[in-house]
Backbone bond lengths (Angstrom), bond angles and torsions (degrees), N, CA, C in turn:
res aa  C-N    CA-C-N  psi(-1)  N-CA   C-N-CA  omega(-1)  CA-C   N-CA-C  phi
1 X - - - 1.461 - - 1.529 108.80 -
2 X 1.079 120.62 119.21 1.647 135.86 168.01 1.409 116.47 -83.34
3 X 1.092 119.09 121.77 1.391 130.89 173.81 1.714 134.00 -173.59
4 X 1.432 89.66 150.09 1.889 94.49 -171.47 1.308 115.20 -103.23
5 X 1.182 97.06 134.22 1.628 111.60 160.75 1.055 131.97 -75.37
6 X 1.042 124.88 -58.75 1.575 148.99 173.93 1.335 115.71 -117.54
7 X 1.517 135.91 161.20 1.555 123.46 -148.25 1.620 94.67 -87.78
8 X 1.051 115.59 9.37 1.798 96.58 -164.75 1.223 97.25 -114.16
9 X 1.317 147.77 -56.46 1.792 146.10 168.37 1.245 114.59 -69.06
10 X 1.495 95.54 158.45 1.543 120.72 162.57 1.127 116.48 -115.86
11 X 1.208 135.02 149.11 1.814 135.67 -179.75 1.346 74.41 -146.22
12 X 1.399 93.06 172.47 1.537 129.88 -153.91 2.092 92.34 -172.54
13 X 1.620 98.61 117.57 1.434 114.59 170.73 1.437 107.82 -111.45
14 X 1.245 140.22 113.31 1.752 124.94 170.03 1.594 122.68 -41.66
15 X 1.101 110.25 142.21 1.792 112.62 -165.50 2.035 98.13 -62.04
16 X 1.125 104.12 -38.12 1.501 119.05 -163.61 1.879 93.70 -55.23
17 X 1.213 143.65 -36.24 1.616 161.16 -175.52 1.412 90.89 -83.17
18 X 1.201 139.98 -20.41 1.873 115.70 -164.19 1.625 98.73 -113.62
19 X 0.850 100.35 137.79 1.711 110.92 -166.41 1.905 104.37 -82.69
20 X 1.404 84.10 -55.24 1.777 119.87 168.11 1.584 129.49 -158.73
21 X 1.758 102.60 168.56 1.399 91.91 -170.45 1.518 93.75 -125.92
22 X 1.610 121.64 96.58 1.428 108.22 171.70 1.613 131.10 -79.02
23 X 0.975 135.10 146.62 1.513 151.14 -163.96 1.478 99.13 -89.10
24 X 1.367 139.27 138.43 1.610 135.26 -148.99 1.046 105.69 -157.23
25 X 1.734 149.27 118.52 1.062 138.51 148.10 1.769 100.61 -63.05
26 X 1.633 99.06 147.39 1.249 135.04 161.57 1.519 118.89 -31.92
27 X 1.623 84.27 -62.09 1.544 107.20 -167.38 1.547 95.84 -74.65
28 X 0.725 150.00 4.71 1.959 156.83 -157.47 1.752 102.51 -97.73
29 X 1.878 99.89 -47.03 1.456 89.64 -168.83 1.473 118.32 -90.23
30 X 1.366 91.38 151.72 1.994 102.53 -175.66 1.539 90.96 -114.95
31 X 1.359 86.52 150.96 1.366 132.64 170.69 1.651 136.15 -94.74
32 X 1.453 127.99 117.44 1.373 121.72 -154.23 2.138 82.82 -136.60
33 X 1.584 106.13 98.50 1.447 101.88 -161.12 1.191 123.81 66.59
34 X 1.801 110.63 -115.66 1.438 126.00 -164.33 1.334 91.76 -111.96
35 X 1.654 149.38 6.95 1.342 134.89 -158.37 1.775 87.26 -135.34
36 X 1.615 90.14 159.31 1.364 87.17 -173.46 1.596 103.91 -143.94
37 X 1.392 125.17 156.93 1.546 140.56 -166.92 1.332 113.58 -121.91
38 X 1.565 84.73 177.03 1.736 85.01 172.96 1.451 85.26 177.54
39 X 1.805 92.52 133.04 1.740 97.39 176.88 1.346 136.51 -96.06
40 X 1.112 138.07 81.55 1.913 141.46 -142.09 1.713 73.53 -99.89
41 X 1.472 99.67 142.86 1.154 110.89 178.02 1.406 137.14 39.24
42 X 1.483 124.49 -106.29 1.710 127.71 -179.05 1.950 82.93 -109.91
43 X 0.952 110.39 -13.81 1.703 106.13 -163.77 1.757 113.74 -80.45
44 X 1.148 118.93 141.72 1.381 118.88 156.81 1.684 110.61 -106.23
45 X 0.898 118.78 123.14 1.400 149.81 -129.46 1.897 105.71 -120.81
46 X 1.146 144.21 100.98 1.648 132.22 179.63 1.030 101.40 -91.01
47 X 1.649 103.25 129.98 1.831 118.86 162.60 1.071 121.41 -76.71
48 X 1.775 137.38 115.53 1.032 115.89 158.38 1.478 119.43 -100.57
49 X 1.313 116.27 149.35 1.373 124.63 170.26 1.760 118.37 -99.29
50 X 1.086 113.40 138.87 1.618 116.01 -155.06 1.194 78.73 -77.49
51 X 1.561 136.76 -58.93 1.315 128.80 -143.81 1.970 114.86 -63.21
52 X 1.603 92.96 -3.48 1.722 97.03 163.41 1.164 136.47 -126.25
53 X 1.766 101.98 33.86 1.408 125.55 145.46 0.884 111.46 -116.70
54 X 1.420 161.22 2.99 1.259 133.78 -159.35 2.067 93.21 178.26
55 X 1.451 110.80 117.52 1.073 130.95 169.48 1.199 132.08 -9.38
56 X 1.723 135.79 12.08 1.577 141.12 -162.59 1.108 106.07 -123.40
57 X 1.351 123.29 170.57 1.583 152.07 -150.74 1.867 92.48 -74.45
58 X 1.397 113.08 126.69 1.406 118.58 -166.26 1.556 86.79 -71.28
59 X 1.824 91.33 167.08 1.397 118.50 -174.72 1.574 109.96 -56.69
60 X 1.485 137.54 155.43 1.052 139.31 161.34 1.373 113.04 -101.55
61 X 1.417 103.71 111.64 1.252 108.98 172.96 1.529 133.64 -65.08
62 X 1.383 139.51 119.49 1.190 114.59 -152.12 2.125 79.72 -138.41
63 X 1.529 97.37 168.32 1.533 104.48 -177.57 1.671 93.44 -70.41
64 X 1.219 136.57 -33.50 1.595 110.97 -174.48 1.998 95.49 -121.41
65 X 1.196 93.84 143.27 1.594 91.63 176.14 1.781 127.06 -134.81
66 X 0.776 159.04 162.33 1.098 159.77 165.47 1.431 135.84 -97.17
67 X 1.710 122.23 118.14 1.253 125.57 157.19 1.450 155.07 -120.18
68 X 1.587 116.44 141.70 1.167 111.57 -147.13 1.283 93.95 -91.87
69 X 1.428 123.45 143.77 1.205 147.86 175.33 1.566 127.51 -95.81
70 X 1.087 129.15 75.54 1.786 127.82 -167.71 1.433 107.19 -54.02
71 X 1.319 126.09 145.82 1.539 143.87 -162.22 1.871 76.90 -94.06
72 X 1.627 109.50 156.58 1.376 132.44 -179.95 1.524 106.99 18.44
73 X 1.288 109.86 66.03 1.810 120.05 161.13 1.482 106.29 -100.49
74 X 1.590 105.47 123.22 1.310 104.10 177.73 1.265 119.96 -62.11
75 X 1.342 118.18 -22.28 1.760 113.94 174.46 1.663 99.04 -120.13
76 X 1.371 93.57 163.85 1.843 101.02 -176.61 1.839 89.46 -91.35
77 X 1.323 81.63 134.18 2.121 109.39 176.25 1.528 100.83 -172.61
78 X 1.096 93.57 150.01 1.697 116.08 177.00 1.598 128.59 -155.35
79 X 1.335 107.80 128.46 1.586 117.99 -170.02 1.807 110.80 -53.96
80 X 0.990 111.10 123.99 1.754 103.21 -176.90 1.952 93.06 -96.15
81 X 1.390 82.46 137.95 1.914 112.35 -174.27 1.248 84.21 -103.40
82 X 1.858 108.78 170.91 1.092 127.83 171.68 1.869 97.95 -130.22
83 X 1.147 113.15 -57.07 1.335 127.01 142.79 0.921 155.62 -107.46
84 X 1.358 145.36 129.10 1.077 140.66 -174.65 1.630 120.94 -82.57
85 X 1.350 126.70 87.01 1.264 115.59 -162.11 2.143 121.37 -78.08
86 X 1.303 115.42 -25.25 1.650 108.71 178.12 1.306 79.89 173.84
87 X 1.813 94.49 164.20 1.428 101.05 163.69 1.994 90.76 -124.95
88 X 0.871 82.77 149.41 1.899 95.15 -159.37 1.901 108.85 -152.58
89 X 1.622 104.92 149.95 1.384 101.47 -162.48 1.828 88.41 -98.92
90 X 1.501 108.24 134.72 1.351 129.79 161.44 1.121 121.77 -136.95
91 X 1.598 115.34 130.60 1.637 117.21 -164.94 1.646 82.84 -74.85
92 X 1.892 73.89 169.94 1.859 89.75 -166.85 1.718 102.24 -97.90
93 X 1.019 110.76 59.40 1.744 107.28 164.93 1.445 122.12 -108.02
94 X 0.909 94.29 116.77 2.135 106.99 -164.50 1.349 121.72 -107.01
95 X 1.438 118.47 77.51 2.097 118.74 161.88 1.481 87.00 -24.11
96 X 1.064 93.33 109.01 1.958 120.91 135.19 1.543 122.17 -107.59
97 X 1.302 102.27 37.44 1.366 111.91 164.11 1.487 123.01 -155.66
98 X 1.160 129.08 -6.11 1.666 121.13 151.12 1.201 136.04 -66.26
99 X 1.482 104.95 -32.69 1.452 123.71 162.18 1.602 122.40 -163.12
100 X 1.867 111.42 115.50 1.445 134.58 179.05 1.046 120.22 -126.17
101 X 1.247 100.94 130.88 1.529 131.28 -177.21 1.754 123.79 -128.95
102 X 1.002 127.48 125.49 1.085 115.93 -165.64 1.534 121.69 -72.36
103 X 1.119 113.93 103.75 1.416 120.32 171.92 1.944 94.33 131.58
104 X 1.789 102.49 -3.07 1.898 95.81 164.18 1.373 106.18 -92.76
105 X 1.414 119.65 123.14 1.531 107.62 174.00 1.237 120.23 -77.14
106 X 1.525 122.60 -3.58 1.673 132.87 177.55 1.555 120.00 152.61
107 X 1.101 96.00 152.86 1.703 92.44 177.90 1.716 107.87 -108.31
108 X 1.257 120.00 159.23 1.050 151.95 176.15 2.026 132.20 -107.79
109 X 1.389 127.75 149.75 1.230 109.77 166.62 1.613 92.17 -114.06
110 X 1.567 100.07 124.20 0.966 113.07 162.51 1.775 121.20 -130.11
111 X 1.628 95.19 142.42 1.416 87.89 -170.69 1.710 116.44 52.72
112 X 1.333 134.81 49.98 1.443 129.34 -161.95 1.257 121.64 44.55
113 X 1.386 120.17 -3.23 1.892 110.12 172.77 1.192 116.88 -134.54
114 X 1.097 90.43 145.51 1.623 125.67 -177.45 1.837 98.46 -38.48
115 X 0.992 112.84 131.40 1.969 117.39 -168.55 1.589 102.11 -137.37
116 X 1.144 107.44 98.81 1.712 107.58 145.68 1.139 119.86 -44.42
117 X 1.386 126.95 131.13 1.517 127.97 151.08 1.688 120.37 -105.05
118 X 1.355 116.24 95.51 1.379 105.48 -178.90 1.339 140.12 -79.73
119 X 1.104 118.36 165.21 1.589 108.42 179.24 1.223 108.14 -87.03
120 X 1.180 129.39 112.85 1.661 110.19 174.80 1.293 135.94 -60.79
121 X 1.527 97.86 -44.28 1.359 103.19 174.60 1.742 115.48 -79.92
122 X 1.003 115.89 -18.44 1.658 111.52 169.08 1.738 106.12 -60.31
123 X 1.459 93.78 -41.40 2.076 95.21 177.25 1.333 115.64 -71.16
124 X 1.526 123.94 -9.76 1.843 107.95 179.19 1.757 74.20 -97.63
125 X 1.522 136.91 -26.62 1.620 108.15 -141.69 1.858 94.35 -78.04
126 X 1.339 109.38 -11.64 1.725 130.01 -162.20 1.650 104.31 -85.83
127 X 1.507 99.28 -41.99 1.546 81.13 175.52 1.822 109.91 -111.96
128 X 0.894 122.51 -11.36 1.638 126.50 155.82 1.550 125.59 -86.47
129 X 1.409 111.18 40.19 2.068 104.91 -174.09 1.667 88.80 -44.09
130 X 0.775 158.16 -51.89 1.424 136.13 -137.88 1.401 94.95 -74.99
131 X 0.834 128.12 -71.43 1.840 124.78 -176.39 1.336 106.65 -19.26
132 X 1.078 110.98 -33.90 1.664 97.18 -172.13 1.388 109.58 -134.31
133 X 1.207 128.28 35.03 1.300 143.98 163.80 1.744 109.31 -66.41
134 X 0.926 111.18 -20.10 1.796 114.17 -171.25 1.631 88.24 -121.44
135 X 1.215 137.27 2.97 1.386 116.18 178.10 1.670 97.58 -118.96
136 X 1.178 116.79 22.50 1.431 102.40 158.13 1.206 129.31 -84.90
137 X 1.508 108.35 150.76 1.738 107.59 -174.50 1.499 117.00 -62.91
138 X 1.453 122.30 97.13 1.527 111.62 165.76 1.737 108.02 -57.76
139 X 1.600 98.95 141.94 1.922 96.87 -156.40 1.287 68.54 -113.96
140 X 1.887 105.94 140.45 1.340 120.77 175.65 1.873 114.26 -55.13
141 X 1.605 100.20 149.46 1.617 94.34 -167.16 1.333 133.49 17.36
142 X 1.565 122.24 49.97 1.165 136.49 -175.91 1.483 121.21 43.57
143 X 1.153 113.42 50.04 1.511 118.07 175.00 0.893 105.76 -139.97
144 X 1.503 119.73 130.92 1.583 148.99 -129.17 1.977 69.45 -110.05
145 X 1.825 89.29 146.01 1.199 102.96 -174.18 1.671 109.54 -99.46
146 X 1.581 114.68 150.42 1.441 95.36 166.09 1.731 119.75 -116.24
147 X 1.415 94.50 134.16 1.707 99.22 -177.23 1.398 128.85 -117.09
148 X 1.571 108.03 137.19 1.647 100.65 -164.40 1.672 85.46 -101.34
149 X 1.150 110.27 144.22 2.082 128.75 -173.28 1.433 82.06 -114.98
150 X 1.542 127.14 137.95 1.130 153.29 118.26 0.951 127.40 -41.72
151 X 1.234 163.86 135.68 1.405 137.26 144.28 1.815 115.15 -178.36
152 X 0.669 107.92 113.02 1.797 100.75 -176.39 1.510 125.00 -76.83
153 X 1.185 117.37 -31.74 1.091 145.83 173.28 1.940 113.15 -58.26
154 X 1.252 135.94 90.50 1.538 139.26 -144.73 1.861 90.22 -75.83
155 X 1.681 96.18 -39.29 1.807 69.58 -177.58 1.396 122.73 -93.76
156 X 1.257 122.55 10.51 1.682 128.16 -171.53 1.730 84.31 -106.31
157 X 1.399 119.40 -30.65 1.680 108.21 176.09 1.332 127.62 -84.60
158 X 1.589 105.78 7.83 1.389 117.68 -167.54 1.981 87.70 -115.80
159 X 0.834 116.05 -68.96 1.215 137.01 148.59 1.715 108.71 12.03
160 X 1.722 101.25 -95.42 1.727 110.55 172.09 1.594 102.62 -67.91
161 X 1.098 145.99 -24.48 1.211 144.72 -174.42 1.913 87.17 -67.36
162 X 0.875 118.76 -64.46 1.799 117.21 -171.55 1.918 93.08 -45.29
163 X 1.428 104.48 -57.20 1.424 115.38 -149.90 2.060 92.55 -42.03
164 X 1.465 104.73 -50.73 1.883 117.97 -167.58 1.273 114.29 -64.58
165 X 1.777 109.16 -26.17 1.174 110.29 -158.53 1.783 111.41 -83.34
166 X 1.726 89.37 -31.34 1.274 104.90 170.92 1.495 132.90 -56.88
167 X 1.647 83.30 -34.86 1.710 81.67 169.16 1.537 123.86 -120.89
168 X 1.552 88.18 49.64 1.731 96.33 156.67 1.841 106.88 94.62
169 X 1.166 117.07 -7.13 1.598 109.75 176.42 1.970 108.40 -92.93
170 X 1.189 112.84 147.54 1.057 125.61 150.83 1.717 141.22 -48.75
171 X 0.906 142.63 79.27 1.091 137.12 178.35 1.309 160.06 -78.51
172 X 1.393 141.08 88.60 1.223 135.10 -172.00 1.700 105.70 -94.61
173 X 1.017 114.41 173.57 1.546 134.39 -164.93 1.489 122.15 -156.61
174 X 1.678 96.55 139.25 2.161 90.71 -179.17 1.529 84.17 -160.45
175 X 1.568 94.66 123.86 1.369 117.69 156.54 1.375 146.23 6.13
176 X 2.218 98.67 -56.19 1.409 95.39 -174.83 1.886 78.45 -171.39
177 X 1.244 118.17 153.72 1.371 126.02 149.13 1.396 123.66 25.67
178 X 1.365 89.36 -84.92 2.216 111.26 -167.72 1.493 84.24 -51.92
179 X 1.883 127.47 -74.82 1.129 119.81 -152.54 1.406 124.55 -88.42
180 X 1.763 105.49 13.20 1.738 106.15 147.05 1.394 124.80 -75.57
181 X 1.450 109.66 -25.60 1.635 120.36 -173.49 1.436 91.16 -69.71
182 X 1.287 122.06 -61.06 1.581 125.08 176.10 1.109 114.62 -20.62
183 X 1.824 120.79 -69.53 1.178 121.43 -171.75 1.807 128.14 -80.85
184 X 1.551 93.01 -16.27 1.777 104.06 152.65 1.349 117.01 -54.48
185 X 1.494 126.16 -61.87 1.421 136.51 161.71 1.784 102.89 -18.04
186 X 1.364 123.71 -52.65 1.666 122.68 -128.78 1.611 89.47 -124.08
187 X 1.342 136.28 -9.93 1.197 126.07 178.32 1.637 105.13 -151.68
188 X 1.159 111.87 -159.39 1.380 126.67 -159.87 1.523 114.18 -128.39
189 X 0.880 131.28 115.69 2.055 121.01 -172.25 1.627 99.25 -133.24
190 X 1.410 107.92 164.00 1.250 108.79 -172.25 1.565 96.17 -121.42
191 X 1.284 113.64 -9.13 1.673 114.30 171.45 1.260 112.36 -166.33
192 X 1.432 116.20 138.68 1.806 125.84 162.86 1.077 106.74 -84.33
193 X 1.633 101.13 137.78 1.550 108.46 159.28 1.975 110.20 -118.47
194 X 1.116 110.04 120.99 1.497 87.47 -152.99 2.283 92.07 -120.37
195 X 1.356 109.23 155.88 1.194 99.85 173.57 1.667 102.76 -110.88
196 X 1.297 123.02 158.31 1.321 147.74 -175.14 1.457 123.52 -67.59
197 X 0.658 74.39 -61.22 1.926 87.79 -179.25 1.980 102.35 -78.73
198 X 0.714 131.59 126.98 1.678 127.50 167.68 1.506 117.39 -172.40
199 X 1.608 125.76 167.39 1.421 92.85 -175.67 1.750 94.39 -110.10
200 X 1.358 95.99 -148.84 1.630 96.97 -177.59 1.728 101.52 56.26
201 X 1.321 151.65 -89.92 1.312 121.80 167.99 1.298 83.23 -127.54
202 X 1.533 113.13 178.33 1.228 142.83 157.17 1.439 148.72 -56.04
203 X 0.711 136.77 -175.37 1.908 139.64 174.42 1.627 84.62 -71.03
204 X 1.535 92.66 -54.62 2.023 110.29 -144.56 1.466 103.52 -66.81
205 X 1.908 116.98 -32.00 1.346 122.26 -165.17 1.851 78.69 -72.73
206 X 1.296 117.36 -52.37 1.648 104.34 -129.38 1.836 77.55 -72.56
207 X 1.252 144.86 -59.70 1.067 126.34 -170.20 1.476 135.95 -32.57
208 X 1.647 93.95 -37.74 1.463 98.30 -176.39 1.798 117.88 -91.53
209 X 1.406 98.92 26.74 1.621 126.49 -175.57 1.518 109.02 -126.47
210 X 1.327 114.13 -30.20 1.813 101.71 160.78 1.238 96.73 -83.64
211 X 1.474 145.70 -68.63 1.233 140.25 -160.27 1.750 123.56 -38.71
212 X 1.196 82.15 -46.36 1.616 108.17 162.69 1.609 122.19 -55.94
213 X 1.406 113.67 -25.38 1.426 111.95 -171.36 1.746 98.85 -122.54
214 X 1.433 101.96 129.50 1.433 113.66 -168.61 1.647 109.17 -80.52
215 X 1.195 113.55 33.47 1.573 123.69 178.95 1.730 107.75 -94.29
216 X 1.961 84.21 -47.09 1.327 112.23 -155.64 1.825 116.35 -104.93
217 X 1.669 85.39 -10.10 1.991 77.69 179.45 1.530 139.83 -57.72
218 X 1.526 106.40 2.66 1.281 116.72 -166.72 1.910 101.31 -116.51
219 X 1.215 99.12 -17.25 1.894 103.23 -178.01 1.396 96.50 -70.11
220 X 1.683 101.78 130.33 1.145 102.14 -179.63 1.368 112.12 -89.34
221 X 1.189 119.90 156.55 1.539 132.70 -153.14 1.521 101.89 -137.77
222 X 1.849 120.66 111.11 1.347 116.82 172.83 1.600 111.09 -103.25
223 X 1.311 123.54 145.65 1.147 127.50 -162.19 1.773 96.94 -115.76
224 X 1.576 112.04 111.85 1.455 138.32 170.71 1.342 124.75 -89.78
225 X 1.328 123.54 109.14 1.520 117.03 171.24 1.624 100.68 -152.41
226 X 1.232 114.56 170.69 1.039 146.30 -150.11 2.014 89.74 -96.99
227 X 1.257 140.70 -20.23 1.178 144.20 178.28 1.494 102.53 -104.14
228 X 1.721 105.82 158.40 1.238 111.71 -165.44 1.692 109.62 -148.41
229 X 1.560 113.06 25.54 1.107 123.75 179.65 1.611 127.54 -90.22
230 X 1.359 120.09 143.70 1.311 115.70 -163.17 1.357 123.02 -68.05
231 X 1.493 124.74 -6.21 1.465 141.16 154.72 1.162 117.75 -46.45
232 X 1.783 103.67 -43.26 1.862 124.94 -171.34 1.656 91.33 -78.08
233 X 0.940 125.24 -75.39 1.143 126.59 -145.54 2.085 80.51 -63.85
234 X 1.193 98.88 -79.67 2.192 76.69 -165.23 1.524 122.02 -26.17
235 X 1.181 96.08 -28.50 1.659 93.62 -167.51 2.336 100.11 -74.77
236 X 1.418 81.49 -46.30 1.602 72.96 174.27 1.598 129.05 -47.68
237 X 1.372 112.20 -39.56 1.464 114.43 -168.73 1.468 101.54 -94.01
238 X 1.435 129.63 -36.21 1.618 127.26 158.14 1.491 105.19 -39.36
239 X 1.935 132.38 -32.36 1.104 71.97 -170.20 2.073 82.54 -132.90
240 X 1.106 92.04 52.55 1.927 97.35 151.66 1.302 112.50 123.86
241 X 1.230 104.56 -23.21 1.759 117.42 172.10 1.719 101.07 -28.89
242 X 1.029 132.32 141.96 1.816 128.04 123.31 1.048 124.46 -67.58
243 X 1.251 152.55 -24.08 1.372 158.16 177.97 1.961 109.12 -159.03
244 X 1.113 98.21 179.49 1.212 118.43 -166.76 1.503 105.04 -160.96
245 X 1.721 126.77 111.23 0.945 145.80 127.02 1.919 165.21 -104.84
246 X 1.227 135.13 146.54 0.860 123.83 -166.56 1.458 124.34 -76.41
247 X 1.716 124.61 115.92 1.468 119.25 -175.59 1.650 140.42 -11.92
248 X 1.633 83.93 -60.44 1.339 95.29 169.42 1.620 145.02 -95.62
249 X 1.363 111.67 33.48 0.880 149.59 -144.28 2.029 110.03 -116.40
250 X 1.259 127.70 17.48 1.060 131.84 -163.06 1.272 129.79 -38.63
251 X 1.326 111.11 -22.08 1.531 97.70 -178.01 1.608 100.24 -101.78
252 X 1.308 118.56 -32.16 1.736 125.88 -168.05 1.929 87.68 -61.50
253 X 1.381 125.95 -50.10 1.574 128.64 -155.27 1.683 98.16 -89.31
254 X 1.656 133.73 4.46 1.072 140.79 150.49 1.444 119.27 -70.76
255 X 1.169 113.80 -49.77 1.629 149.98 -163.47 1.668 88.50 -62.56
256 X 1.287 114.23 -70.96 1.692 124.72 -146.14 1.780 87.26 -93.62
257 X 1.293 126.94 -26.07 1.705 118.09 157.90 1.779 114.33 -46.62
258 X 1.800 93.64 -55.95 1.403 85.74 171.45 1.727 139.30 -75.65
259 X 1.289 96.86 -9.14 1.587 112.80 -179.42 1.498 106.85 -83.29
260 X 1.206 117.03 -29.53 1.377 126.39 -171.37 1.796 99.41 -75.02
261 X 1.300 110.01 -70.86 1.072 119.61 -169.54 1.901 105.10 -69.59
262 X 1.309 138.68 -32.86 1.390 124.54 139.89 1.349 125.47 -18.56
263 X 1.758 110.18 -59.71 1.331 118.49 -167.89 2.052 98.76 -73.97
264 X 0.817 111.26 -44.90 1.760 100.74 -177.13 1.771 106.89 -49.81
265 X 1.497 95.89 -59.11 1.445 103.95 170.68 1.711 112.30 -23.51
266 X 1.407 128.52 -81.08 1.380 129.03 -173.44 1.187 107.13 -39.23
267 X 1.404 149.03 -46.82 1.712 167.91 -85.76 1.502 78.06 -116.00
């Protein structure tokens, strides 16, 4: 989904992250101080405006407006649009280096312009710390954890890479299979998070290659994909997984990081 906030950028959110997109009179939202609402249904609802996280041309206020709604947000918030410009297919490869900002996971050329991709949930966790002040990972006896990310995909690996980093783990990352075994070989991790689908090998090859190696049979290994069916998930733990979660899913794939790595802890 393409769309502006303010007259000078474009961002771009993937459709698969938006739960819904509600349509908003202006005149609708209330104000409590400097923060602002809006009541959809029985819910009171927080607006955020990009232009007060992150350095760009403030929102345009217009008589009807639009908000984006993130799929599995533990609290109700939504990004306020000014326009909605197309929803259009763009592969997911993201410069994380022409222009970074904390809480942009990368920009893109799309359609000839320059495209933010934001994190959503890094933008409610940026201007609400309290919400998630009690949901950070306490890291066993204060030692910052280290995690190898799977993932081939640059913006779903840029993506959960924000989600770990945020809450206190370390992160390294490899492409696909072959060059996680690589970096198992060359360092030390206290957990895989690996995605399913990839080329060069698989979720399924690289699992059945730690399990296989008596270095590694005890590292726990979480299995990430974009599907959420009960076929997926048996087949993951039949064949070595500890858990099985869905990408986009940030707080549930925080939760079972920390449950996982709790449970080794007792061992």
């Amino acid at each position: 989904l393409l769309f502006r906030s303010g007259p000078l950028e474009q961002f771009a959110i993937p459709l698969q992250l938006i739960k819904r997109i509600e349509r908003i009179e202006l005149k609708a939202i209330q104000r409590i101080g400097a923060k602002e609402y809006i009541t959809l249904g029985d819910e009171s609802v927080r607006i955020l405006r990009l232009d007060h996280v992150f350095k760009v041309s403030p929102c345009v206020d217009k008589e009807e407006m639009f908000l984006l709604l993130p799929k599995h947000a533990a609290l109700p918030f939504g990004i306020l649009v000014s326009t909605l410009v197309d929803i259009t297919e763009s592969p997911l490869e993201l410069n994380t280096e022409s222009y970074m900002e904390d809480g942009i996971m990368g920009t893109a050329i799309v359609r000839k312009t320059i495209t933010m991709y934001p994190d959503m949930y890094k933008v409610i966790e940026k201007l609400e710390p309290e919400w998630f002040k009690d949901k950070k990972n306490k890291q066993t006896e204060n030692v910052v954890r280290n995690v190898l990310l799977v993932e081939d995909a640059p913006f779903f690996r840029q993506m959960v890479k924000g989600y770990l980093e945020s809450d206190g783990f370390k992160v390294s990352t490899a492409a696909n299979g072959k060059l996680a075994l690589k970096a198992l070989e060359n360092a030390k991790f206290d957990l895989v998070i690996s995605d399913i689908e990839m080329p060069e090998m698989n979720g399924w090859g690289l699992i059945t290659k730690i399990r296989a190696d008596e270095r590694f049979k005890k590292l726990p290994v979480i299995a990430l994909s974009a599907l959420d069916e009960a076929k997926d998930i048996n087949k993951a733990k039949e064949s070595g997984f500890d858990a099985y979660e869905v990408k986009i899913d940030r707080e549930r794939l925080l939760l079972t990081v920390q449950n996982v790595l709790n449970k080794l802890a007792k061992q």
